[in-house]
N, C-alpha and C positions, 0 to 999 in steps of 0.2 A: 504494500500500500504506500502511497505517491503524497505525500504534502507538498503545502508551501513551502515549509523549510528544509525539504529535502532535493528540492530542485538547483539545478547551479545557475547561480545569478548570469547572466549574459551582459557584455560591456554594452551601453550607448553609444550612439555617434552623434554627432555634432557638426553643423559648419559652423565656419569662422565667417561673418559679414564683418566689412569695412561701407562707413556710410560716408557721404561725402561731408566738407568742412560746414556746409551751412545747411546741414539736416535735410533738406527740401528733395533730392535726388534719390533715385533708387540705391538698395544697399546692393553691393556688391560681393562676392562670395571669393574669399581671400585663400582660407585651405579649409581642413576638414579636421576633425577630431578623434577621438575613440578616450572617453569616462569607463575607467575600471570598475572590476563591484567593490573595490575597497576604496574607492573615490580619488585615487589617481587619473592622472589622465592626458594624453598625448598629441599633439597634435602636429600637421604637415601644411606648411606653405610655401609658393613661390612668390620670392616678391624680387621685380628687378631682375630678373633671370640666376637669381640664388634660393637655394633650398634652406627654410629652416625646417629642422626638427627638435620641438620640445616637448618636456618630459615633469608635469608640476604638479603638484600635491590636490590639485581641483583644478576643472574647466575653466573655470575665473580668471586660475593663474594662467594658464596655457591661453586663453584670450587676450589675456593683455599685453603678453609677449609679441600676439602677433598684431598687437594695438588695432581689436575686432570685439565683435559681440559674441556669444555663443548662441546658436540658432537651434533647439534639438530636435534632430530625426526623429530618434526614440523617444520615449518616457526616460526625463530627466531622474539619474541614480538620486538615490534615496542618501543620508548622510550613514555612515560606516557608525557600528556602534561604538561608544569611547568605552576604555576602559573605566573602573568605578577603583573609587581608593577603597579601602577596608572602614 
């Protein structure tokens, strides 16, 4: 027998939009993502004819890296549980 929490989480993806300087224009789609189930998460873009790839501890960071929004494909991850002191 099959639960929720017996299922393995599947990562999200994301694109990255960049919007223009005075809001008004269409966003445009800069690289793409992939949010871990442990709320990491990566992302790929060409800007200028160079590759970045980054690698930060939530989509937030990985967006601001490539100075974009995060856009999500999937159902945005859930926050990872913290641990609890005693």
């Amino acid at each position: 027998m099959s639960t929720d929490t017996d299922a393995t989480p599947f990562p999200s993806r994301f694109a990255l939009l960049a919007y223009p300087d005075d809001e008004e224009g269409p966003a445009t789609i800069v690289g793409w993502g992939l949010a871990l189930p442990d709320g990491t998460a990566f992302g790929f873009s060409l800007h200028r004819g160079n590759n970045l790839l980054t690698l930060c501890a939530s989509a937030d960071g990985v967006a601001r890296l490539h100075n974009a929004d995060p856009e999500w494909i999937d159902d945005e991850p859930g926050r990872p549980a913290q641990p609890q002191s005693p």
